[in-house]
C-alpha positions, -999 to 999 in steps of 0.1 A, spaced: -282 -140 -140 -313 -165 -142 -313 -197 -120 -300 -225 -139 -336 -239 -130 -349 -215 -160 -323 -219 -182 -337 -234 -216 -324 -271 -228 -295 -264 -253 -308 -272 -285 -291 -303 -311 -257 -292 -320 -248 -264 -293 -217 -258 -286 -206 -267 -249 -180 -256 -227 -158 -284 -205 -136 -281 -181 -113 -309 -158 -85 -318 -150 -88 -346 -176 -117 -336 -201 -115 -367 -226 -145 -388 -213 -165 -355 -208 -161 -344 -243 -166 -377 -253 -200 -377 -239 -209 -350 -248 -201 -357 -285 -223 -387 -285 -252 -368 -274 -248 -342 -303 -228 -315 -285 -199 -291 -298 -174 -299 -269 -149 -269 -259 -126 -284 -235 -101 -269 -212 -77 -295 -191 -44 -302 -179 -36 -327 -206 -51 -319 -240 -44 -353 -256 -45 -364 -289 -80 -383 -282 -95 -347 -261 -81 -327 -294 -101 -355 -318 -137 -350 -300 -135 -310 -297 -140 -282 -316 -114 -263 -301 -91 -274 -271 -68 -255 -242 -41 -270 -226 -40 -255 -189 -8 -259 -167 -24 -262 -136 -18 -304 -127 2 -301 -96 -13 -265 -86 -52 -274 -97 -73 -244 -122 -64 -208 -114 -87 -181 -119 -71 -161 -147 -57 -190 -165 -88 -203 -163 -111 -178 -177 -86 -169 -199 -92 -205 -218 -129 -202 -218 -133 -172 -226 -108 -178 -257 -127 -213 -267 -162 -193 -262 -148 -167 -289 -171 -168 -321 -190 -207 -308 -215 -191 -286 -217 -221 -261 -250 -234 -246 -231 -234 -213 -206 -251 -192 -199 -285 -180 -172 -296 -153 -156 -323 -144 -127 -331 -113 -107 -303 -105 -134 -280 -87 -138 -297 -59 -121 -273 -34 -121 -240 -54 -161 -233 -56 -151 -199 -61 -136 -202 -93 -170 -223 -101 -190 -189 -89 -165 -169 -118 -179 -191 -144 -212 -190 -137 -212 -151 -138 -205 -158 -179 -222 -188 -184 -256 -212 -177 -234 -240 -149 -246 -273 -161 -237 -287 -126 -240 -283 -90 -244 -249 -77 -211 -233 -63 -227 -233 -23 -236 -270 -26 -200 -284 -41 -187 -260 -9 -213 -277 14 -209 -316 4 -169 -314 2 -169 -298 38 -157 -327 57 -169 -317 93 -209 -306 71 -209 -342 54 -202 -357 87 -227 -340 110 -253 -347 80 -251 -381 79 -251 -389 116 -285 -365 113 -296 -390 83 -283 -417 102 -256 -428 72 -225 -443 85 -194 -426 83 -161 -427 93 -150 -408 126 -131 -372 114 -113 -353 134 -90 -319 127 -60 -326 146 -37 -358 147 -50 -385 163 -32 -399 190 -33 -439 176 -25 -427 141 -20 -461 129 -58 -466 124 -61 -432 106 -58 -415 72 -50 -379 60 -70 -362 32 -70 -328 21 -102 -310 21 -116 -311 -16 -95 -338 -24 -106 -365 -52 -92 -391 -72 -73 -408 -42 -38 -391 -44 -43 -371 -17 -50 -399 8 -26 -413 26 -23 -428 60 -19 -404 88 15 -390 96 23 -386 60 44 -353 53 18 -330 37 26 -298 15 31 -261 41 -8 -247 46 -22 -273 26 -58 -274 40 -61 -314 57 -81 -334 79 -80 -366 95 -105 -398 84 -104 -429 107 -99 -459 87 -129 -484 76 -135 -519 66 -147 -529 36 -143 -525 -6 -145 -493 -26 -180 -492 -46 -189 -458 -65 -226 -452 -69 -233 -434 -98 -269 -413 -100 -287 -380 -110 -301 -356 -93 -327 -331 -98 -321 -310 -67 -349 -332 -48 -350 -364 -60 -326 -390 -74 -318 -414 -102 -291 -446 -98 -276 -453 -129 -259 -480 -111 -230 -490 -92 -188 -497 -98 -164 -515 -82 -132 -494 -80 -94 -503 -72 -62 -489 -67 -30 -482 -85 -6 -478 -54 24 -455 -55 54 -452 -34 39 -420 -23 -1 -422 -32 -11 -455 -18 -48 -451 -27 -39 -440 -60 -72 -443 -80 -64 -473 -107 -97 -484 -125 -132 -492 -123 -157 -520 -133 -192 -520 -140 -215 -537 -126 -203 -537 -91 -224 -571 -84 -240 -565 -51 -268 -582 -34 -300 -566 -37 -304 -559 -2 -273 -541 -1 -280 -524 -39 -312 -511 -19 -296 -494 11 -269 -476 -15 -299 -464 -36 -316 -450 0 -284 -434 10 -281 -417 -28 -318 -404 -22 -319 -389 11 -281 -371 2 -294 -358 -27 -327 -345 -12 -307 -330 17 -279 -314 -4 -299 -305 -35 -277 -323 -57 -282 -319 -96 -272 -336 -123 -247 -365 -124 -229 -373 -90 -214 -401 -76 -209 -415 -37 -180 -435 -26 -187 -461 -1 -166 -496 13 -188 -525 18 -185 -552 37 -214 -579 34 -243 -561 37 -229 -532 56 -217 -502 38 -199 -468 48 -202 -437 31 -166 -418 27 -172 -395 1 -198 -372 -19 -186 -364 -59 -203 -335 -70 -201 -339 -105 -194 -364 -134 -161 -382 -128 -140 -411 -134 -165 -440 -137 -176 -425 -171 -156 -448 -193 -173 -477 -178 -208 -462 -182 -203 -454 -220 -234 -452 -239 -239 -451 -278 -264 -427 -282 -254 -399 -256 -287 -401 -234 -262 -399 -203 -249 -363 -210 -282 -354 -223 -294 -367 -187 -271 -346 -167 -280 -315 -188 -312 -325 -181 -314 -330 -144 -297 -300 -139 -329 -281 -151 -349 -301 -127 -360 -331 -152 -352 -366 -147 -349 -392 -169 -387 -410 -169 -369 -447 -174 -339 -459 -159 -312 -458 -184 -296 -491 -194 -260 -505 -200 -257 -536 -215 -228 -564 -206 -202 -556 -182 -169 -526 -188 -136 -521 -170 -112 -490 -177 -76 -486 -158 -54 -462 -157 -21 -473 -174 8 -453 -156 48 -455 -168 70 -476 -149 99 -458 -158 103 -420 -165 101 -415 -206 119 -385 -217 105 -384 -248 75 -403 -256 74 -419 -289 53 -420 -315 35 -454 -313 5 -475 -328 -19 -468 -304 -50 -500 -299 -84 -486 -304 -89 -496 -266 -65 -469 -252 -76 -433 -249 -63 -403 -229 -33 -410 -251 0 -390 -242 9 -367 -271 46 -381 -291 75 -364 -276 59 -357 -242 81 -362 -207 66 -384 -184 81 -388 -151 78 -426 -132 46 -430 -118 24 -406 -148 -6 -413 -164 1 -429 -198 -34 -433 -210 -69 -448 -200 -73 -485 -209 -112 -500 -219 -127 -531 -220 -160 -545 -229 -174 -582 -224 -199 -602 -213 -192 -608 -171 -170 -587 -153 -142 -605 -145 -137 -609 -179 -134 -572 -179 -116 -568 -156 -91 -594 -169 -89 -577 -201 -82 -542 -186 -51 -558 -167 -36 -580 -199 -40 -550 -219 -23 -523 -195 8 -553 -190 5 -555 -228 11 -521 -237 35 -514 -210 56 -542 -223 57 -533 -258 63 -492 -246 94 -503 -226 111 -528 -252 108 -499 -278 126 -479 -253 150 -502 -242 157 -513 -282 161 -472 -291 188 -474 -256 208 -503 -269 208 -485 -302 220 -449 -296 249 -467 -272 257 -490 -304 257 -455 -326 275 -435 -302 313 -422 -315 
């Protein structure tokens, strides 16, 4: 098969494969920027089914993509579209195999299967940035003897579930390490990459969503992050010399804390992810970027993003055996389907806001989640006081 680097730019109205564990904001980009999207996820939402040409729902949430289910949906969402090629998403992260499957069918628009394997190696990504001279947080394989400064991860992990602190019961042969904990506030650094070089699109703040049992649940985002230049500068550096060192393409993002002007690096994202709702663009030049990059061209100008966004993740309070058929706000996407079970603690739907600063954002994103929350659980508790008035 020919190196991605020769593969030709899909031409205006292609047809692209998708998959992630939660394909919405991919196929949404992709849509803007003229694309067919074909999207396989764990979801497949009323929003994912509006933006696609054809959708698969994969059961795979709690035990992540498997290979025959997998191909299975591509293959079946490929039939009679003949797709430019295939974009992913989360999900991948510690199954580069699977990645390697794909690419044996169709162009990867995406980091090659060696480097996701390289940059989500824990003990690799920690030996290359004390050779780059990054900070990063002490890791170590076994249980630390002062656990209370510690956390757990699995290897591959993303999205924040799979932290927690260290000493936390983890699943039989689930593959872990151990991260010493550091100081500072979560900042996501989104850029792209052309295998050499690099590209900031700019920078997010993120927070948490904690759960009894995932306290680093991911919760939301904001854009712009609002650091000091000095500090905006030394993420930028530490994007450059990680992509140049990996051979990163195409849209990736860094996690780092910050504290002042200090920063530490905690994790490499190789590929687009969760800050894509806050880095929405009308006229799809950021897919067309990543598609781009992957091919070895980067974008001449930096691209721009007006204002300030937020988006949250809305998640149930209370388990919902039946999910009902509500009004849905034009700010709320990821929408569950009507008549869905959602356990205490599930992902109700994504929650967007636009406005001039970002707290404002920010503030919206919260009133909006209580908002809709509130009106989801008196429906439900009026429906309860109703069938026990209507009971015999």
């Amino acid at each position: 098969m020919p190196s991605v680097s020769r593969v030709r730019s899909p031409e205006a109205g292609a047809a692209i494969l998708i998959a992630a564990s939660s394909g919405r904001a991919l196929a949404a980009a992709a849509r803007r920027a003229g694309y067919r999207p074909l999207v396989a996820d764990f979801f497949d939402d009323a929003d994912t089914r509006g933006l696609c040409v054809a959708t698969r729902l994969i059961g795979g949430l709690d035990t992540g993509f498997e290979c025959e289910s997998l191909i299975g949906a591509l293959e079946a969402l490929a039939k009679g579209e003949a797709p430019c090629g295939f974009v992913y998403g989360a999900g991948f992260e510690d199954r580069p195999g699977l990645l390697d499957l794909v690419a044996q069918r169709w162009p990867l628009f995406g980091n090659p299967p060696a480097v996701v394997r390289s940059v989500k190696d824990p003990v690799r990504l920690a030996e290359l940035c004390a050779i780059l001279n990054i900070p990063h947080p002490k890791i170590s394989a076994r249980m630390p003897r002062d656990r209370q400064h510690w956390l757990v991860k699995s290897v591959g992990g993303s999205g924040g579930s799979h932290v927690a602190p260290a000493g936390a019961l983890r699943a039989a042969g689930e593959k872990i390490y151990f991260q010493r904990i550091a100081a500072g506030e979560p900042i996501s650094v989104l850029f792209l990459g052309d295998g050499a070089k690099a590209r900031i699109v700019g920078s997010s703040r993120q927070w948490a969503a904690p759960a009894p049992s995932e306290p680093f649940r991911f919760g939301g985002s904001l854009r712009p992050a609002g650091l000091s230049p000095a500090l905006e500068s030394r993420l930028r550096r530490a994007a450059e010399v990680i992509t140049a060192a990996c051979g990163l393409r195409g849209l990736n993002s860094i996690d780092f804390l910050v504290e002042g002007n200090e920063y530490t690096l905690i994790e490499v994202n190789p590929r687009p992810g969760a800050t894509l709702d806050v880095f929405e663009d009308r006229g799809g030049s950021l897919f067309r970027a990543h598609m781009d990059s992957c091919l070895g061209r980067l974008p001449r100008r930096p691209l721009e993003f007006v204002g300030a966004a937020a988006a949250g993740i809305a998640y149930a309070r209370q388990e919902i055996p039946s999910m009902p058929a509500i009004d849905w706000p034009t700010w709320a996407a990821d929408r569950q389907k009507a008549r869905s079970a959602l356990r205490p603690s599930a992902p109700l739907c994504t929650i967007k806001a636009r406005a001039a600063k970002p707290s404002r954002a920010r503030a919206l994103v919260d009133a909006r989640t209580n908002l809709l929350l509130g009106r989801l659980e008196h429906f439900q508790n009026k429906n309860d006081t109703l069938g026990r008035e209507t009971a015999p």
